[in-house]
N, C-alpha and C positions, 0 to 999 in steps of 0.2 A: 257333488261327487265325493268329497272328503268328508260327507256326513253317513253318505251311506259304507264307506269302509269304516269309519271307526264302530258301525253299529254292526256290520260284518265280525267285526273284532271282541264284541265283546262276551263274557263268556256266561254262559246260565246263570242264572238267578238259584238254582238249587247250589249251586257250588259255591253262596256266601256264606256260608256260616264255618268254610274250614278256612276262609282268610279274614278272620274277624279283626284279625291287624293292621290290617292294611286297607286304602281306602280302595273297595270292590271297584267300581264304578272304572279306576282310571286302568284297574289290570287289564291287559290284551295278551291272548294267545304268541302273538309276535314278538309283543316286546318283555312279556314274563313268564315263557316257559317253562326254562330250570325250575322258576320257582313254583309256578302251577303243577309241572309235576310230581315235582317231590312233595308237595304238598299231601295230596292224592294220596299218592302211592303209600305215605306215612301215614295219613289220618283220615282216607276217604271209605265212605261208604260205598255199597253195591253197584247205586246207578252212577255216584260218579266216577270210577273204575269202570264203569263200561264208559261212558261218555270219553274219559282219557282213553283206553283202547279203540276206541273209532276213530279217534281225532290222530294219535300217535299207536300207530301198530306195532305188533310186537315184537318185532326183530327191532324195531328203532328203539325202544324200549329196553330192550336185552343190551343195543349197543352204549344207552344213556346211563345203564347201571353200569356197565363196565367199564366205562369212561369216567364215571365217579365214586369206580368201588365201592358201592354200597351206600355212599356218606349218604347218611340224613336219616336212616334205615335203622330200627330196632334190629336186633339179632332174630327174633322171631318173624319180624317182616322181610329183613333178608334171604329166610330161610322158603319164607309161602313163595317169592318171587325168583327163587333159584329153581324151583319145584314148575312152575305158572310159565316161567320164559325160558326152564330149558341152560341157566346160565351155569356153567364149570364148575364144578362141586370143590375142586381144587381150587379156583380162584377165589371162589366163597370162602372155604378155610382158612385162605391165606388175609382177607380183610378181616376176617372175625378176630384173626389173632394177632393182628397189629395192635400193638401196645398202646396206642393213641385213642385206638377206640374200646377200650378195655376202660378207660378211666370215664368215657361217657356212657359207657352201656352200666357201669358198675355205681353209678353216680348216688341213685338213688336205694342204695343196696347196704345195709348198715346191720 
């Protein structure tokens, strides 16, 4: 019984190569969401952005960004997923311009 949940749990084989960090195998939907999805959402391709919109819909999504203001999020991806989910153009403006994230979006900017 606890073999066929963990293989319940495990997540595509297409979606190894954006956690090349991390050992694939032990990720589970359950126990590393946060970080499956920000993952995605930061550095995923087409199908796996539809696979995280089937799995997590998009009002959950809309409430995941706003509950972590953006973090993890280029300005430019902040911006496609403000646009995609519909989120507060206000509330957007107001993460863009926190000063905290001014020094990691600026980071590589010389």
């Amino acid at each position: 019984m606890k073999q066929q949940r963990v293989c319940a749990t495990k997540l595509p084989r297409t979606l190894r190569p954006f956690f090349w960090d991390y050992d694939f195998a032990r990720l589970s939907w359950e126990a590393d969401r946060d970080l499956i999805i920000a993952r995605i959402l930061a550095v995923g391709d087409w199908a796996s952005l539809r696979w995280l919109r089937r799995r997590f819909p998009d009002n959950e999504l809309r409430a995941w960004l706003i509950r972590r203001r953006g973090a993890g999020l280029s300005n430019r991806h902040l911006r496609f997923w403000e646009l995609i989910l519909d989120l507060p153009r206000r509330q957007v403006n107001a993460w863009l311009a926190d000063p905290a994230r001014q020094i990691w979006e600026g980071r590589n900017r010389e």
